[in-house]
N, C-alpha and C positions, 0 to 999 in steps of 0.2 A: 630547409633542405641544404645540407650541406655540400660543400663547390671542394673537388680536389682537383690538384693542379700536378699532372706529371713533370717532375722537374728535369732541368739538362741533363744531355749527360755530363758527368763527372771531368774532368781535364787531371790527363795525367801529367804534374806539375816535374818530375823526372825527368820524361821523355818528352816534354811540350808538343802533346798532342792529345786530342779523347782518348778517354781512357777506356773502350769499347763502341764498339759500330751502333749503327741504329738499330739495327737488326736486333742485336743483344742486348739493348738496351730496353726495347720494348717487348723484348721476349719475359713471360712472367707476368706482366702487369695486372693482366684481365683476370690470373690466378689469385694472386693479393689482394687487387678490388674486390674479389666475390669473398675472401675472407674476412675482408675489412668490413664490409658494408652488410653483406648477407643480398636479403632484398630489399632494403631498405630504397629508394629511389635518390639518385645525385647526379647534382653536374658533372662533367666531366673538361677540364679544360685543359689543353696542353699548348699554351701560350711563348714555349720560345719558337715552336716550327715555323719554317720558312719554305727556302730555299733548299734543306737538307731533310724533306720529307718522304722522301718516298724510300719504299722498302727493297732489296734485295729482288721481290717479285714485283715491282713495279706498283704495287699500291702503296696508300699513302697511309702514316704510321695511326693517324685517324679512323681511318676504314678498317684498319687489321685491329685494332684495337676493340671497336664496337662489335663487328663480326663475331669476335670471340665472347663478346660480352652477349650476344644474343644467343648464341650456342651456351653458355654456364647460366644465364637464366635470367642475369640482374640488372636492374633498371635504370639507364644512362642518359641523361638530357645533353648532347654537345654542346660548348659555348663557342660561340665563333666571334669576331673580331670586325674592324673594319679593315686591318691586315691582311685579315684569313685570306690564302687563295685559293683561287678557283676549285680546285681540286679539294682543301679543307672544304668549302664550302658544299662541294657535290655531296662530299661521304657524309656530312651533317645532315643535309636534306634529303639521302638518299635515308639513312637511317630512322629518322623524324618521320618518314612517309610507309615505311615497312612495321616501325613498332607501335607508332601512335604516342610515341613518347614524348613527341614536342624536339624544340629547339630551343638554344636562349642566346641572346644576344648581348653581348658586356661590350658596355662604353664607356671609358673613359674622359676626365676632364677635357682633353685638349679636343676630344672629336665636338665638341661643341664650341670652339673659338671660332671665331670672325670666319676665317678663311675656309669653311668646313660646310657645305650644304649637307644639314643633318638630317635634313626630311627625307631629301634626295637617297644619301646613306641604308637610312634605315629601308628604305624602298628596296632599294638595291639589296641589302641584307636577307630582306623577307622571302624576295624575289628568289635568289639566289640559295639558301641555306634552308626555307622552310614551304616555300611556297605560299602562295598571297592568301591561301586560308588558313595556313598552318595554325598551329597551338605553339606560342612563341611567348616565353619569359622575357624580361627587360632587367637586366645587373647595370645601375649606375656607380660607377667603382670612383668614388675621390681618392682612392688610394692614401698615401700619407697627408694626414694632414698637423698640421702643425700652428697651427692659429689659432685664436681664442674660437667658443664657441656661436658668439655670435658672428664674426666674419666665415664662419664655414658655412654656419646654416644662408648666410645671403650667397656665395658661393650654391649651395645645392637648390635652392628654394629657383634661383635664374634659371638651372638648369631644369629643374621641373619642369618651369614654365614654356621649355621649347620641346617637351615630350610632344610628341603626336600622336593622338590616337589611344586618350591614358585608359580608355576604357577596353582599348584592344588587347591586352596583354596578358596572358591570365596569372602571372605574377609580375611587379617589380616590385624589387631589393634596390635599397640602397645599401650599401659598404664604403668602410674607412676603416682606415690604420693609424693610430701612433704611436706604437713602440717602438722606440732607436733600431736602429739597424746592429747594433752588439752596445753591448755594456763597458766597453771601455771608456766610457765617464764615471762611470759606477770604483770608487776605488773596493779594493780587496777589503773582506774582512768589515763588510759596513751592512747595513740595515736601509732603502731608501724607499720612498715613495716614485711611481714615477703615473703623472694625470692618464686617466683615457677618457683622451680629447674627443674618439666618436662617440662614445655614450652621452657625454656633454652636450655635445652635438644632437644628436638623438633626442634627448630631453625638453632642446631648446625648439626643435623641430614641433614637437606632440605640442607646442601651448599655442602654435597656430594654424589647427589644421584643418584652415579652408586653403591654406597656404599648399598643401599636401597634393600632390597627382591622382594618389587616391586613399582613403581612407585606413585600404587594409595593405598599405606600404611597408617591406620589411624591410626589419635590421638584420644587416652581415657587418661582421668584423674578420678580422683577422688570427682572432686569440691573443696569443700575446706573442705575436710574429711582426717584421718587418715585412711588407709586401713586395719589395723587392730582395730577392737572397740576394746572402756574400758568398760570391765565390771564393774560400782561401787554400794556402798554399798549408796542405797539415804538416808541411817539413819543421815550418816554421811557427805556425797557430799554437797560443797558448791560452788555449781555455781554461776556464776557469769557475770553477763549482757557484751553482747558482738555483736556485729556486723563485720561478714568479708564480706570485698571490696574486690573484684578482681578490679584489677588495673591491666596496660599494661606486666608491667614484674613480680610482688608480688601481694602478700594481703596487705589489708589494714585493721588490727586490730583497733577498736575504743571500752574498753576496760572498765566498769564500776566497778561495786562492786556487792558484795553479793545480791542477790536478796534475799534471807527472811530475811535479816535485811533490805534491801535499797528498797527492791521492783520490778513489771516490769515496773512501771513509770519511770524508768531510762532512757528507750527507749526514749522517749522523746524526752529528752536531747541530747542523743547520736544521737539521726537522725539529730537536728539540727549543732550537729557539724560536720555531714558528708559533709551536703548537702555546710557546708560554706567552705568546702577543692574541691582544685582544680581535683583532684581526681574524684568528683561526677561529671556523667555523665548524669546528668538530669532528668526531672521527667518522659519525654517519653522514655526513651530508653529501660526500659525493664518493666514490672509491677512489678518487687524487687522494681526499683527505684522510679514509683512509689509511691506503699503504704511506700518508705521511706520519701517523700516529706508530704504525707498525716500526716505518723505520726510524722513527725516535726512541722506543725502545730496543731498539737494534733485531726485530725478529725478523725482519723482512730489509732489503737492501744491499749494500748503499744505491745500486742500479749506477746506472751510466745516464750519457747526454741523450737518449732518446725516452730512457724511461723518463725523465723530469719532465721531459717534454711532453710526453702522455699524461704523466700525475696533474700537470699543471690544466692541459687542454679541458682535460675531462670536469677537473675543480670549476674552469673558465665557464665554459659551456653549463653546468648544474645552475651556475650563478646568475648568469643571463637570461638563460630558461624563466630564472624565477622574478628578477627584474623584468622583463619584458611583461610577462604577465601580470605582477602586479601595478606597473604603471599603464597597463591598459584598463586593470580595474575601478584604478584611482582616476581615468578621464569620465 
């Protein structure tokens, strides 16, 4: 089930200040989710709110959000926080108890340090966002990880071990990231590999699982995203053409130049030298790959930075789908 995350607003780097209210910022959402998704069922998380949540009419950007999601039709599980307040945590629970749709709770590494009563926590979470019978998901997010496979899995396996209740949950996912937070190691004009350390992780996980919380524990990642955005300043950002491959254990960076001096005609190029690496997985196997054959022969393209972002997700996702399933075959 896939987890979308409304992101900030935008800062206008100009006039150093947001670059519209919250009001307009959340206006539209619930239209784009019902075209994005259809009915398909998703988290929904909007993890920078705080302090600046509430709306013009006095609710909070949560409750106007879902509201509207119940009026267009389509099927929303909140994820709330050990941050979330009070108010997030009402419009979750109030919602969770009108649609039947559940709640989910995302916890992070540090809510389980020393200094953190996480039984207590999750108490209070249930209590608060779903009520003590709800129907409530469990997201353990290690977020970026960057260590070998096996110092993660001992990292996640500890964490397991202080779940409470693993049979209460009627999902937990685990999730992790390790793709850079941008490609500025990557030089221009190169060809690289780069590990995805969760899958490794993942893999290392499956060879011991009495170790497991529970059996039918899932995998979330990231794609091939950093988990925390970069906010940049576009006066100054100079991106630069790129295509990521998921590939069986890594990405595969294919890695151009500047696009406003070089352009997105680069794509071109770059799709043709994908398609001639052993790597590419054909023009059926996902519609990333695809409009990447189309635009190797120049019928279709060069697209911009969101479309590479879709070609790539889509390729991501086909690929996992198919991993995942066959390494549950293979146990």
């Amino acid at each position: 089930m896939p987890l979308i995350e409304v992101p900030a607003i935008p800062y206008d780097f100009a006039n150093e200040c947001p670059a519209k209210s919250l009001d307009e910022h959340i206006s539209g959402i619930p239209e784009r989710l019902k075209r994005a998704c259809g009915t398909m069922p998703f988290y929904l998380d909007l993890p920078w709110f705080g302090q600046d949540e509430i709306l013009s009419n006095g609710k909070t950007a949560l409750e106007t959000v879902l509201a509207r999601s119940i009026e267009l039709g389509f099927h929303v599980v909140p994820v709330v926080y050990r941050g979330s307040s009070p108010a997030y945590l009402a419009a979750a629970k109030a919602h969770a108890t009108s649609t039947g749709n559940g709640t989910c709770i995302r916890l992070l590494v540090e809510d389980f340090e020393d200094d953190v009563d996480i039984d207590a926590e999750i108490l209070r979470l249930l209590s608060e966002a779903s009520g003590m019978n709800g129907v409530v998901d469990l997201i353990i997010d290690l977020e970026d990880i960057e260590a070998t496979a096996g110092t993660s899995a001992l990292v996640a396996r500890s964490i397991f071990s202080m779940i409470p209740n693993k049979e209460r949950w009627r999902r937990i996912t685990l999730a992790a990231a390790s793709f850079p937070e941008d490609l500025s190691d990557v030089s221009a004009a190169t060809v690289v590999k780069l590990p995805r350390h969760e899958w490794a992780l993942w893999r290392a996980l499956q060879k011991r699982p009495a170790a497991l919380p529970r059996r039918d524990l899932i995998f979330g990642d990231y794609t091939m995203a950093h988990p925390i955005g970069k906010t940049l300043d576009p006066r100054t950002m100079r991106m630069s053409a790129n295509i990521r491959y998921t590939t069986e254990d890594d990405w595969l960076v294919i890695k151009g130049r500047n696009v406003r001096q070089y352009g997105f005609s680069q794509y071109f190029e770059l799709c043709r030298l994908l398609i001639e690496r052993p790597e590419y997985s054909g023009r059926d196997y996902s519609w990333g790959d695809g409009y990447i054959s189309a635009c190797a022969e120049e019928t279709q393209g060069p697209g911009n930075a969101t479309t590479w972002r879709k070609v790539g997700v889509n390729h991501h996702i086909t690929l996992v789908t198919k991993e995942l399933a066959n390494l549950v075959a293979a146990v």
